[in-house]
N, C-alpha and C positions, 0 to 999 in steps of 0.2 A: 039958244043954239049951242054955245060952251060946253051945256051941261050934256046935249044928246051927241055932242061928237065925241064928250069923255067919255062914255056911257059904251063907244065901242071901241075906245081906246086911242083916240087924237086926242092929242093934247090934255091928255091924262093926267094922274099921279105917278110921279116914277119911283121905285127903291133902290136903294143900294145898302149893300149891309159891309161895313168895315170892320175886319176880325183884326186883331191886336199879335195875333201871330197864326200862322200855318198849320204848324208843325206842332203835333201832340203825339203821346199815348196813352194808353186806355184809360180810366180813370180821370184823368185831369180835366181839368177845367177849361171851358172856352167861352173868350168873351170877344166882345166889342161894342159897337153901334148899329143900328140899325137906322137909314138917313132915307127919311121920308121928302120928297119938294114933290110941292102941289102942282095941277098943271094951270088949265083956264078955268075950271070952274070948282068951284066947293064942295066935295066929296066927302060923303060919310065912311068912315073904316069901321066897321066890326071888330074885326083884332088883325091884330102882327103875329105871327108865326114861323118859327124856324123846323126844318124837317132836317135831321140827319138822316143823307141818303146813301144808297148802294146798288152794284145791279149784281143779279146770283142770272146762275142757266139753270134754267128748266125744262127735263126732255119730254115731250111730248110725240111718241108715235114714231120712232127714229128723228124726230126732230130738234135741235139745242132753241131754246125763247130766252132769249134772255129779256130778264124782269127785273122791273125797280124796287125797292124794297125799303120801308122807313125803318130806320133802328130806334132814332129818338126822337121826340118833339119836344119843344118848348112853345110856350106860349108868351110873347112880349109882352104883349099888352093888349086889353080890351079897346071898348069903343073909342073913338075919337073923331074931330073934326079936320081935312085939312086942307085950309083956306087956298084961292088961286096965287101959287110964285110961294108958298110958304115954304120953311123949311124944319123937318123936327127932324131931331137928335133924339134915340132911344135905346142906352147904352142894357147891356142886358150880359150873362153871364150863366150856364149850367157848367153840368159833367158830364163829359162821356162817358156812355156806359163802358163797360169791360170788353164786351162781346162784341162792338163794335172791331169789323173786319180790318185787316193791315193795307195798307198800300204796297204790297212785294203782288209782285207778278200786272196778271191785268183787272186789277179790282180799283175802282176808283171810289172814292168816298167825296162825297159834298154836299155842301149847308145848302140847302133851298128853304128862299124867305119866300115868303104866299104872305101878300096884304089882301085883306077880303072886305071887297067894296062891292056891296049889294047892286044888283042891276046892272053891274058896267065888268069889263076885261078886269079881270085881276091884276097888277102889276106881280112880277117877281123876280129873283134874282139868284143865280147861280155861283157859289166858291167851292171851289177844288181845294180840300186841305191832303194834308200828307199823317198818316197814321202811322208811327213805329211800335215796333214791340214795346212792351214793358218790360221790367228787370226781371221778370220771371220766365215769361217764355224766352228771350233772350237767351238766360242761362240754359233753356231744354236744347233748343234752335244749335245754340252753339255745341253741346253733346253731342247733338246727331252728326251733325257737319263733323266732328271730332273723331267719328268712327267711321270718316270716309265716305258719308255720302254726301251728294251733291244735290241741294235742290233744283228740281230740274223745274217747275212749274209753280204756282200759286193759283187757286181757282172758289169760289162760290159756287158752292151747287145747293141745290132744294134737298132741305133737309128731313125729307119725310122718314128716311129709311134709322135716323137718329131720334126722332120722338124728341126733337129740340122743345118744342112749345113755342116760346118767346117769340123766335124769329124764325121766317119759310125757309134758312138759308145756313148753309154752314159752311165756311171757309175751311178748305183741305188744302196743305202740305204733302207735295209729291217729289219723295227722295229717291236716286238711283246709287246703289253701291259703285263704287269704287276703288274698295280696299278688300279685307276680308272676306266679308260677304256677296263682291264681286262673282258673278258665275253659281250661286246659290238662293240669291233674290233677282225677281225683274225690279221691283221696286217695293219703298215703303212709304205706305201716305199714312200723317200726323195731322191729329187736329188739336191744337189747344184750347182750353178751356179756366181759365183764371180768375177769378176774384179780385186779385191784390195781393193776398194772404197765402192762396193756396194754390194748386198748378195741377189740373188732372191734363193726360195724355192717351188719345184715343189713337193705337197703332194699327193699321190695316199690314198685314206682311204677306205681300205676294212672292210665292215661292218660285224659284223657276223648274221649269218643265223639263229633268233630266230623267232618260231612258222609257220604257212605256208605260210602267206605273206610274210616271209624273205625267204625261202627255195624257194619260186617265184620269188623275186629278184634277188635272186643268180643262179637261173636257168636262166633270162634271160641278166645275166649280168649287172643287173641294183643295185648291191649291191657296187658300186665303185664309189669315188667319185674323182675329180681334182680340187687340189687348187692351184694357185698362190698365194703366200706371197714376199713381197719387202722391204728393209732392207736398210737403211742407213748403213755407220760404227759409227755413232751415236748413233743410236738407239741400235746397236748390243752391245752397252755399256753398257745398262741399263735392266740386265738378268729379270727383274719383264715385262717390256711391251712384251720382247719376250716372254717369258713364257705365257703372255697371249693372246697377237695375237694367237699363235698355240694353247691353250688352245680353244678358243671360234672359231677360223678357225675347228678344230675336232669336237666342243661340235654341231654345227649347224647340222652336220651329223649324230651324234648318238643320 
């Protein structure tokens, strides 16, 4: 009777996964435990699994979907047995990838554990971490903001129109002038793209719409422009050359 009421999820296996800190960015490492207690009856486990997750919008048909979206997995551990009242400890430790999206705006990131016990409710569990910049986008982030704009938004969208590969999904940065470029830009949206090592910068610049050649432009979609910028960690050290690479990358536009 034990084993058919585990089987739909009374008195199951439970998980809980305890991470050792929150709070990362890209690249670093994340660890903790993974705390398996058995319930009434003796259940076979397949494997322990962790999924770094995310959710992006996907438009379909004037419609926004928003979709969940795995960046990473790891695999805990294979088969195991775990007896009724048991309790295992299953400490475990990867990296986050780079690409792994921020926590600014309303993009949330978190660990989901999937225990996989054949024939019966999967147990799993949910943690919310907090993903900050790296020391590279950091330093670009801070340049833009330095020339007066304000980020206005933070967002994941489906990235078909970038030929990303890896992931459906690419996190955009959407800036409004403030200074300068006040009254010459509606906005500019940033996407970062990092290594570690290196720092590219994907600029959209939307022009604003003054007198009826621009209100043309903007009607046939010709008011937008695409830039690559490329970045050492060298260069990202010396805040005056960024400042003006983006500086004279915008001004050629406006």
């Amino acid at each position: 009777m034990n084993k058919m009421l585990a089987s739909i999820g009374i008195g199951a296996a439970t998980v809980d996964t305890i991470l050792n800190t929150n709070r990362f960015i890209p690249g670093e490492e994340i660890s903790g435990t993974v705390q398996i207690i058995g319930g009434k009856a003796a259940q076979p486990v397949d494997s322990v699994s962790l999924f770094l997750m995310t959710e992006y919008i996907r438009e379909t048909d004037d419609k926004k979907i928003h979709e969940h979206a795995v960046v990473a997995r790891h695999k805990v551990t294979d088969h195991l047995v775990i007896q009724p009242g048991e309790t295992k400890r299953i400490p475990f430790v990867f990296r986050l990838p780079f690409d792994v999206p921020l926590s600014i705006g309303h993009t949330p990131v978190w660990l989901k554990t999937g225990v996989d016990i054949k024939n019966a409710v999967d147990p799993s569990d949910k943690d919310f971490i907090t993903v900050n910049p790296g020391p590279l986008v950091s330093k670009a982030m801070e340049a833009i903001e330095g020339l007066d704009f304000f980020l206005r938004k933070a967002k994941c969208e489906a990235a078909s129109r970038y030929n990303r590969g890896r992931l459906p999904f690419i996190q955009e940065f959407e800036y409004v002038p403030t200074g300068m470029f006040r009254g010459k830009l509606d906005e500019l949206e940033a996407i970062f793209l990092s290594d570690g090592k290196t720092l590219e910068i994907l600029l959209e610049i939307d022009k604003k719409a003054n007198g009826l050649f621009g209100m043309l432009e903007e009607a046939m979609d010709m008011d937008e422009k695409h830039i690559r910028l490329s970045f050492t960690e060298q260069e990202l050290q010396n805040p005056s050359l960024l400042s003006g690479k983006l500086t004279s990358a915008i001004q050629q536009f406006v």
